[in-house]
C-alpha positions, 0 to 999 in steps of 0.5 A, a space after each residue: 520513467 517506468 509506470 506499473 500497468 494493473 489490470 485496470 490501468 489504460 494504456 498509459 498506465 493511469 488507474 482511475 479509482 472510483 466506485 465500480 458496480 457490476 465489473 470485475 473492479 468491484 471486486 477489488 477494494 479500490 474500487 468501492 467506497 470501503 475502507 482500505 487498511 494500511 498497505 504499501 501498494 504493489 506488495 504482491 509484485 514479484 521482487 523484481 516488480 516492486 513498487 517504488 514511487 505512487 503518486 496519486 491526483 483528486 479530481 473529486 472528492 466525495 461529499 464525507 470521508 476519503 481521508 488517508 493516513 501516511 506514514 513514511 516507511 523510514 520512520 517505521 523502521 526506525 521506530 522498529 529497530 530502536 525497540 528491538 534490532 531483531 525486529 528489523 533482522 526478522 522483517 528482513 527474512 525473505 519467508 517473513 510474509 507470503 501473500 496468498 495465490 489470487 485466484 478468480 473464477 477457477 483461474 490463478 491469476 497470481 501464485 503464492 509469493 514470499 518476501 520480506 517487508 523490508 529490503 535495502 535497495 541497490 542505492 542505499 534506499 530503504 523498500 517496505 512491502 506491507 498490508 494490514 489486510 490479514 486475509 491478503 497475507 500470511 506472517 511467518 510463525 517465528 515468534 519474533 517476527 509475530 513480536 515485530 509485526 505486532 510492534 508494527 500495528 501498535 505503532 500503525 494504530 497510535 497517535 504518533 505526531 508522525 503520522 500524517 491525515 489529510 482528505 485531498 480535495 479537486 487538484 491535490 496529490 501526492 507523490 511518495 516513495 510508496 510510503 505507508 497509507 490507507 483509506 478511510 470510507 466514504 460516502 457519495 451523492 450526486 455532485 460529489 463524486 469521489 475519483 482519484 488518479 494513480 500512478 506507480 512507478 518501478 523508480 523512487 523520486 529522484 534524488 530523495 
């Protein structure tokens, strides 16, 4: 089992999110109590880096809010394919989204990268790469792309009964194929600080 290592995982490759003021953290959402818009995590990794498999662990939660939303890829894309097939062959273009270079303090950490937001793996399994945030992403202007994406968000945006919501509390987690999720804001006081544990692994869950 291999783990991603980000900038602000330890040596074991273990990112603990919690609320950051004053380093360099706080400059990366995670790391604030705002809301996180839907996203696929590592969309930004190079093709040969992708993220896989996240699993995430509460060891407290805030005093309101936190709640994520999740929604398995493989749902999406069916969702896709059965409105329009063409959706999928535009969203399977390796130029249907580009992720802008990540440059701090005159420095790059990170180059313009390409790709698209759903790949088939060597195995058969299906990979999403995906962010709602439309700063951090740039859609290709092909008109049916711009329909898919828009399809995309409706769907992301609906009441669907397969869109899952839960708040975890101390001792809950969730492992996934890096299916689709968000954050909503939260609030803290001080017997109720939020921290979660996150893991991404480069293999999807065995045998799923």
């Amino acid at each position: 089992t291999k783990l991603y290592c980000n900038m602000g995982a330890d040596d074991d490759g273990v990112t603990s999110l919690k609320v950051v003021e004053g380093k360099w953290r706080s400059g990366y959402i995670p790391y604030t109590d705002r809301p996180i818009h839907r996203h696929t995590d590592g969309y930004y990794n190079l093709p040969e880096r992708q993220i896989y498999g996240l699993q995430l662990h509460c060891v407290s939660a805030a005093a309101s809010g936190g709640e994520n939303a999740l929604l398995d890829h493989e749902i999406a894309y069916i969702h896709l394919r059965d409105a329009n097939p063409d959706y999928i062959r535009a969203l399977m273009d390796p130029q249907a989204m580009t992720i802008p270079p990540n440059n701090e303090n005159g420095e790059q950490l990170r180059p313009a990268r390409s790709g698209p937001v759903f790949s088939v793996l060597e195995d058969g399994s299906l990979h999403m790469r995906y962010t709602a945030r439309t700063r951090s992403i740039e859609w290709s202007q092909d008109p049916v792309t711009q329909a898919a994406v828009e399809a995309l968000n409706d769907f992301l945006d609906s009441t669907s009964d397969y869109i899952y919501r839960a708040t975890l509390q101390p001792g809950q987690g969730l492992i996934s194929n890096n299916v689709l999720h968000d954050r909503s804001g939260f609030d803290e006081d001080d017997e109720h600080i939020r921290q979660l544990y996150r893991l991404r692994y480069y293999q999807r869950i065995a045998d799923t």
